[in-house]
MARNUVEX-126609 format. One record per residue (C-alpha): x negated, y negated, z negated; residue in three letters. Coordinates in steps of 0.2 Angstrom, whole numbers, plus 2048, in hexadecimal, padded with zeros to 3 digits. Layout:
REM residues N
XYZAla/...
//
This chain:
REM residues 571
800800800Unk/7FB7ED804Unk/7F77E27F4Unk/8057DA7EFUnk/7F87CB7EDUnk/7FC7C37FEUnk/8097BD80AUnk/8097BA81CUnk/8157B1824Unk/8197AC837Unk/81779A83BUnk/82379283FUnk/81F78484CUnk/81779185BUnk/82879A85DUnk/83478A85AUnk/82A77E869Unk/81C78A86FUnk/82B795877Unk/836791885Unk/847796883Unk/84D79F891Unk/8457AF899Unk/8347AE89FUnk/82F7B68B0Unk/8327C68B4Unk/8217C88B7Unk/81C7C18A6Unk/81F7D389EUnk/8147DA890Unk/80C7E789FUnk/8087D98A6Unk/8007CF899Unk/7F67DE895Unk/7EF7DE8A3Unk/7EA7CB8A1Unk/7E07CF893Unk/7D57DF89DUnk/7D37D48B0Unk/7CC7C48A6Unk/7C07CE89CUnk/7BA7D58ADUnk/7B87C58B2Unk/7A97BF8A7Unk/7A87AE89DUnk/7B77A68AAUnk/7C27B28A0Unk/7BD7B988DUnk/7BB7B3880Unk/7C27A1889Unk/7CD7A2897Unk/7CC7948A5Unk/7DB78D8ADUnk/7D37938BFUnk/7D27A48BAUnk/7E67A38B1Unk/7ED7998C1Unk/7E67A88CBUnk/7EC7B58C1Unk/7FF7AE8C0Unk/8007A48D1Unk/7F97B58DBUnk/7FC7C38D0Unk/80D7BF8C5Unk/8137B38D4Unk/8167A58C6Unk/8177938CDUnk/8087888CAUnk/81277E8C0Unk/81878A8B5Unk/8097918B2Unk/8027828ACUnk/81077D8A1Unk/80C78E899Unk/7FB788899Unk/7FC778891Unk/80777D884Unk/7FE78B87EUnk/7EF78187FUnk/7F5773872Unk/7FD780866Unk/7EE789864Unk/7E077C866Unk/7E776E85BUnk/7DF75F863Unk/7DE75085AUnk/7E974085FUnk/7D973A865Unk/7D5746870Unk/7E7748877Unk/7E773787DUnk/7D7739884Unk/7DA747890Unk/7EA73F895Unk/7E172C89AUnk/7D473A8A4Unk/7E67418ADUnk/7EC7328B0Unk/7DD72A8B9Unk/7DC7398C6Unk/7E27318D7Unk/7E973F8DFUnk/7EC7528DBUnk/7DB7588E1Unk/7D474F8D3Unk/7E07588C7Unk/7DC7688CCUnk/7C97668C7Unk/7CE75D8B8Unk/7D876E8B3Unk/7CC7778B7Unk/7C37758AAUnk/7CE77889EUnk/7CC78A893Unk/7D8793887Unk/7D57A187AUnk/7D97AF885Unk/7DF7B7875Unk/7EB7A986FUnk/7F07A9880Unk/7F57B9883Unk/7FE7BA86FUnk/8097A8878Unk/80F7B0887Unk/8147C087CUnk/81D7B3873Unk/8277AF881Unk/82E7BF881Unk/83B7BA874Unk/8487B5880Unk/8457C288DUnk/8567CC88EUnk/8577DC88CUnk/8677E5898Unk/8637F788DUnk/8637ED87CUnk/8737E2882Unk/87E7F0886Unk/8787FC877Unk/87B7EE869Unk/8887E2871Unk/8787D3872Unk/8697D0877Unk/85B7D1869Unk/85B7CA85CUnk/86C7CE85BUnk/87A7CB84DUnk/8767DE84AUnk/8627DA845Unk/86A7CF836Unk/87B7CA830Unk/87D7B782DUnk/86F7A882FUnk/86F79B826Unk/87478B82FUnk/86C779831Unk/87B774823Unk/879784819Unk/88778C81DUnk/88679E822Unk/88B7A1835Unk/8887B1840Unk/8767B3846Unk/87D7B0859Unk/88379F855Unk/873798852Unk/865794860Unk/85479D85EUnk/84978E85FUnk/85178A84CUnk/85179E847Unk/8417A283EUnk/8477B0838Unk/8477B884BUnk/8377B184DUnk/8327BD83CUnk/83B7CA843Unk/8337C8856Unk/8227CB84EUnk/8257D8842Unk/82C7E384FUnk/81F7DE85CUnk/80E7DC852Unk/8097EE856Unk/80C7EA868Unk/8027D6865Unk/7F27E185BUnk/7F27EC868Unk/7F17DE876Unk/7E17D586CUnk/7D97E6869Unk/7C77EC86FUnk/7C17FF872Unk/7B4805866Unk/7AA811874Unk/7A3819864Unk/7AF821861Unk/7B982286FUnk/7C1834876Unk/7CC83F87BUnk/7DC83C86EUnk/7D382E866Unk/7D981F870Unk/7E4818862Unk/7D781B854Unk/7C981285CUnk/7D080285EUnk/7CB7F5854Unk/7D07E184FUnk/7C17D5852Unk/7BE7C7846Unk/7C37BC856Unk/7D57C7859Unk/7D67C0846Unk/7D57B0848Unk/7E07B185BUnk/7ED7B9850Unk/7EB7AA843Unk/7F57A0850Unk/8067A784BUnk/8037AD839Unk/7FD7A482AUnk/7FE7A9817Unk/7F87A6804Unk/7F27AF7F7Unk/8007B57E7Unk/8017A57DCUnk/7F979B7E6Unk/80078A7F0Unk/7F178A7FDUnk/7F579080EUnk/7E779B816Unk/7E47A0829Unk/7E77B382CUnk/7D27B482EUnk/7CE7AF81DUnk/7DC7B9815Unk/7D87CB81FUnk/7C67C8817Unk/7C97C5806Unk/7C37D37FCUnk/7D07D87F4Unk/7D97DE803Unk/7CB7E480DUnk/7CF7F7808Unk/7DF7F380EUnk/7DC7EC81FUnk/7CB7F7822Unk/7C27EB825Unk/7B17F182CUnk/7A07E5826Unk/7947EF834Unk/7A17ED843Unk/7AB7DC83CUnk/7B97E4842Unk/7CA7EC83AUnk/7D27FD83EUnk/7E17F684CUnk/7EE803844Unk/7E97FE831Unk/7EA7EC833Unk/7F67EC83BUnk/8017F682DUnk/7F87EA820Unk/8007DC829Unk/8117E382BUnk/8117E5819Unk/80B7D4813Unk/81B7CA81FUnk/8277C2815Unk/8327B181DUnk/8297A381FUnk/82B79780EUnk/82B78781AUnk/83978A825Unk/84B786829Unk/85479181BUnk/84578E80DUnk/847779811Unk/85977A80EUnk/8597867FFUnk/84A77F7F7Unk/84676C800Unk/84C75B7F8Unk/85A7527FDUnk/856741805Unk/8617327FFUnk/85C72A810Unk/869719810Unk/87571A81FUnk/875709826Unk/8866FF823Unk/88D70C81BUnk/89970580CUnk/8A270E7FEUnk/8B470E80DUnk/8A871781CUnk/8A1724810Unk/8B072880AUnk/8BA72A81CUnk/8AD737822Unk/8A174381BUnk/890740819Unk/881747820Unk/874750818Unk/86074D818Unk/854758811Unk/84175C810Unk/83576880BUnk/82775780AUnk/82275C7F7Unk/82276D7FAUnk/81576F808Unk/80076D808Unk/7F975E80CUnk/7EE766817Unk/7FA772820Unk/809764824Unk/80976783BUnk/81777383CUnk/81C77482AUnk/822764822Unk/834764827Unk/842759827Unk/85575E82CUnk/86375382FUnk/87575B830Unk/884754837Unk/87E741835Unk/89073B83CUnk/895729842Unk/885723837Unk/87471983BUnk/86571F832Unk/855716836Unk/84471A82BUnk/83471B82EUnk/82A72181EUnk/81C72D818Unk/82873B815Unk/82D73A828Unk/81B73882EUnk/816746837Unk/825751834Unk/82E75D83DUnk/83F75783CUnk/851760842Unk/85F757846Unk/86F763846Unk/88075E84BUnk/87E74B84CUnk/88E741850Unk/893730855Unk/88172A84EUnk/872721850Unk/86372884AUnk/85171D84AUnk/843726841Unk/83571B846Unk/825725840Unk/81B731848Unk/821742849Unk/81A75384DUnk/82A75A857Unk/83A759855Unk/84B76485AUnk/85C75B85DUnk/86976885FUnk/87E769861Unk/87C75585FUnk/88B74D868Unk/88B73886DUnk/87E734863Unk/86E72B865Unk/85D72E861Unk/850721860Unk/83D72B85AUnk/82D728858Unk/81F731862Unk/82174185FUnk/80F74A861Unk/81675B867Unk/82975F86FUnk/83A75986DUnk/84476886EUnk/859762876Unk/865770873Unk/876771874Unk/877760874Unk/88675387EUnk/886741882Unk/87673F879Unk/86973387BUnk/855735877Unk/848726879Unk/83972D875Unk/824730878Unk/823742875Unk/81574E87CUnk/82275A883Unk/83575A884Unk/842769887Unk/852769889Unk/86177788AUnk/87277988AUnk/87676588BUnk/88075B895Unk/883748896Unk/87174688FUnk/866735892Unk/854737892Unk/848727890Unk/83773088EUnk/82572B88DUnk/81D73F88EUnk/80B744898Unk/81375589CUnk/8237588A7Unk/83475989CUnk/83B76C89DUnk/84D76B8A3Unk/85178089DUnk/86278889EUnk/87478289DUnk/8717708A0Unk/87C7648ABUnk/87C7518AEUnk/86A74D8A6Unk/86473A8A9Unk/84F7388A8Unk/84B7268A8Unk/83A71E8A2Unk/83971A88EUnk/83F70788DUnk/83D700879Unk/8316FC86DUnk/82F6F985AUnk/81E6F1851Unk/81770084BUnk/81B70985CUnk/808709864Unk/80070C854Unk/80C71A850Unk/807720863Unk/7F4722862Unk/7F772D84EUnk/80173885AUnk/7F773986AUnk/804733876Unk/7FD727884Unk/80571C88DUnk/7FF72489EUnk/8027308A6Unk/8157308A5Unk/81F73F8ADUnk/83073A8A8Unk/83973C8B7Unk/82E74C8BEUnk/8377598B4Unk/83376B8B5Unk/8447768B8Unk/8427868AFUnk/84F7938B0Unk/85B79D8BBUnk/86B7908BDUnk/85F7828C6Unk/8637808D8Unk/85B7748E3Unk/86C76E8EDUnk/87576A8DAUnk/8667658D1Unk/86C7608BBUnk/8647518BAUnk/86273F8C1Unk/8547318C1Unk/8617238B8Unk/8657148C5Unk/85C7048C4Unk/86F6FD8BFUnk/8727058B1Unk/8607038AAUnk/85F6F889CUnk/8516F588FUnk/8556FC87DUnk/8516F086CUnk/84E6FB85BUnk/8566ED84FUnk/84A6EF841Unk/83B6E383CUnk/82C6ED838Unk/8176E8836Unk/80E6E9846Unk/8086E4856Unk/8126ED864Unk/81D6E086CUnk/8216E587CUnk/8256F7885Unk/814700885Unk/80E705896Unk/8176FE8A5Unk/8287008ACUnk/82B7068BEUnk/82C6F98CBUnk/83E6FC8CFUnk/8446FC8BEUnk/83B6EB8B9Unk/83E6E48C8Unk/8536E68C2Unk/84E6DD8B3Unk/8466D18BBUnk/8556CD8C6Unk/8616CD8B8Unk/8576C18ACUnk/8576B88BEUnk/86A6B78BCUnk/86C6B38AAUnk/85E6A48ADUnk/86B69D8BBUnk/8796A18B2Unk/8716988A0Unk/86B6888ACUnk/87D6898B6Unk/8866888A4Unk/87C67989FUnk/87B66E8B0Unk/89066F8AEUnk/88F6608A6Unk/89E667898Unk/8A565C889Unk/8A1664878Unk/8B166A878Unk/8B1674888Unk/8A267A884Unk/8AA680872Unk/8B868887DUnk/8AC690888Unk/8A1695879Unk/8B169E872Unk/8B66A7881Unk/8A46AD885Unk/8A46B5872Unk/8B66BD875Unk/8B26C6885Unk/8A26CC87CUnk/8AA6D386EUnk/8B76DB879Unk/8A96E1885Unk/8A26E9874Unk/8AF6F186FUnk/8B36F8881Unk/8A270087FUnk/8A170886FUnk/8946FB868Unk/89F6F185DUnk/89C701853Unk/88A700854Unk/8886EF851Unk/8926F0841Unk/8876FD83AUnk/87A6F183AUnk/8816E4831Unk/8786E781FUnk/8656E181BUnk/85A6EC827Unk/8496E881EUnk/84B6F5812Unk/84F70381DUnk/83F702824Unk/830707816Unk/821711816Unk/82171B809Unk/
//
């Protein structure tokens, strides 16, 4: 038996934003990515222990028949899971991106570029999460993980609702379940020969974990010793020696046993302590003020609920694990920007009727079943994950976006990588991120999001229900573009949109500003008596407040209508 002594849990982060949720190319099947794994350790240094984009293009553009440009979505992604760049060097390699003239100057860029064969080969085995199953489907009624694998989940709002009803990008619990079914399969993948000891009915015996295969399988899994609040990779923990017996680890080879690890580590897995379920059971509720809100509004509808698990989390482990949920937020504005949301990852679940700023840097965050409801972030350093979502609005920067299941969506991004526009979506606007707030470029460089290149109206359609003559999406018309204004008075020095607008877009503003300069100068050559232009005054303000009302943003306005000062601290 394992000691008792440690736990080892699946990360979180890799499965919810690493993965894309909809089936991955037929060709992407674990054969396959077995076979990965032996061609690039054929190939020499361009393959093992790094693998170059050059040698991966080749293998899924001419052997797996992927497109070039999914192969380097799965490229880029994995690449920034598993390498963890610093903000500085994220904004380094996109400025080298953007000042590539034409795509020939790309493709040497790329080139260049290496991931840990290893942790490249565990991500695409991720991806299998959502591959459908026909067998599995007609055997248990689902596809796995199915309402069979565990009764109830818990929800964003802690009610307990079928396992189907929720969306795997928010069930970590699959995510457990994904690995402790598959990490014989994963070992295996990761594994070496020992020609030692290699013969007839001896094959599974003589495999064998390098210390490297370790720290590969470190990317997904994470733990702690008993009694202890300090997180530890899976490298450090497999060679502490208390467990050594256990795991067999071998001092002459640096190496364990693949069948005995692996047994080791299917017995130390419990659920992750930082997830969705652990925040809601054991996180702190957040007395966030909801703007305008008076003693009348709170009583007419039901309040949201905000909680984090900020104090429960290491200092030093906060990507991926600080977490703050926001459930059925309705007909309410929130705004903050503060240390607890610094850096978080933050779920917003079933939003109504509100509008939400949270104007600090993020690490991701996922917006699902939101209905006409606005959302106003802060550069997010990894992905905004839309699900389920209608007549939603996003302005963001963000690294990476996805989007699902939504319809009626608005889209103003600032993102170096093409927005994913998955399964089940209909009538999806793009349009280039129009607003700023004081803090916004400062806030930019902590998450590594420059302003250039920006691919928000390249989006890359993933997923069977994508035709070319009935595309989802649109490029919003210059007409109906108009620049956005955060209402909020913060310390810094952004006081413009950073970056640049495209031509056709500013050039609309230009004209209309054109028009309300002629109109302005029209209205005061008139030559009008102070009492016409008190008449005129009045009618002006009526047809505005009539306009607003027509619009919905009488209701916005009035939300704001409290001291906004406080709302925005940095604590």
């Amino acid at each position: 038996m394992a000691t008792k002594s440690i736990s080892v849990w699946v990360k979180a982060e890799p499965f919810s934003y690493g993965t894309i949720p909809v089936a991955p190319h037929p060709r992407l099947n674990s054969t396959n990515i077995r076979k990965i794994v032996i061609y690039s350790k054929n190939k020499g240094s361009a393959g093992f222990p790094r693998l170059s984009y050059s040698m991966w293009q080749h293998i899924a553009c001419n052997k797996l028949h992927l497109s070039e440009d999914l192969a380097w979505m799965y490229f880029h992604t994995c690449q920034f899971f598993t390498e963890n760049p610093s903000p500085i060097e994220c904004i380094e390699k996109d400025e080298m991106f953007a000042l590539c003239k034409d795509q020939h100057e790309k493709n040497k860029l790329v080139a260049h570029e290496s991931v840990n064969l290893y942790k490249f080969v565990i991500f695409l085995s991720m991806q299998q999460l959502y591959r459908m199953s026909l067998r599995t489907s007609l055997v248990a009624g689902d596809e796995w993980p199915s309402t069979s694998s565990s009764a109830t989940t818990c929800d964003l709002d802690g009610r307990s609702t079928p396992r189907g009803g929720t969306t795997k990008s928010l069930d970590d619990h699959s995510h457990q379940l994904f690995v402790q079914n598959n990490i014989g399969e994963l070992t295996d993948l990761i594994s070496d020969e020992d020609s030692k000891m290699s013969g007839v009915g001896l094959a599974s015996a003589t495999k064998h974990l390098s210390l490297e295969a370790i720290e590969a399988l470190g990317f997904v899994l994470i733990g702690r010793v008993e009694n202890s609040s300090s997180l530890h990779s899976l490298h450090d923990l497999a060679l502490l020696q208390v467990v050594q017996q256990q795991t067999g680890y071998q001092k002459a080879t640096r190496s364990f046993p693949t069948r005995q690890f692996t047994m080791w580590l299917k017995e130390c897995l419990i659920q992750n302590p930082f997830n969705v379920s652990a925040c809601i059971a054991s996180g702190t509720r957040l007395s966030w003020p909801f703007i305008g809100e008076d003693q009348k509004s709170e009583q007419s509808h039901k309040r949201g609920k905000i909680a984090t698990n900020a104090h429960l989390v290491p200092k030093d482990h906060i990507k991926g694990n600080k977490m703050i949920i926001m459930s059925q937020v309705s007909k309410q504005t929130i705004a903050r920007s503060s240390g607890t949301l610094e850096m978080s990852t933050v779920k917003i679940h079933r939003s109504h009727h509100s509008y939400l700023y949270l104007l600090s840097p993020l690490r991701s965050v996922t917006i699902e079943k939101c209905r006409n409801t606005t959302l106003i972030l802060g550069p997010v350093e990894a992905t905004v994950h839309v699900s389920g979502c209608e007549n939603v609005t996003i302005i963001a920067p963000c690294r990476n976006l996805m989007i699902s299941g939504s319809t009626l969506c608005t889209l103003y991004l600032l993102t170096p990588h093409r927005p994913l526009l998955l399964s089940g979506n209909d009538t999806i606007m793009l349009a280039p991120y129009h607003t700023f707030y004081a803090s916004l470029e400062e806030h930019m460089v902590k998450a590594g999001i420059s302003t250039a290149p920006n691919l928000w109206d390249q989006p890359l359609c993933i997923g069977p229900d994508h035709r070319d003559d009935q595309p989802v999406w649109q490029i919003l018309p210059e007409s109906e573009f108009y620049p956005f204004s955060v209402p909020f008075e913060m310390q810094g020095s952004t006081k413009a949109i950073p970056g640049s607008l495209p031509s056709y877009y500013q050039k609309e503003l230009n004209k209309r500003q054109k028009q309300i300069d002629t109109w302005q100068h029209m209205v005061k050559d008139a030559g009008l008596s102070r009492e016409q232009r008190k008449e005129f005054q009045t009618l002006v303000e009526s047809r505005f407040h009539i306009w607003l009302s027509e619009t919905g943003h009488k209701r916005e306005l009035d939300s704001l209508v409290v001291p906004l000062q406080p709302v925005i601290e940095k604590r």
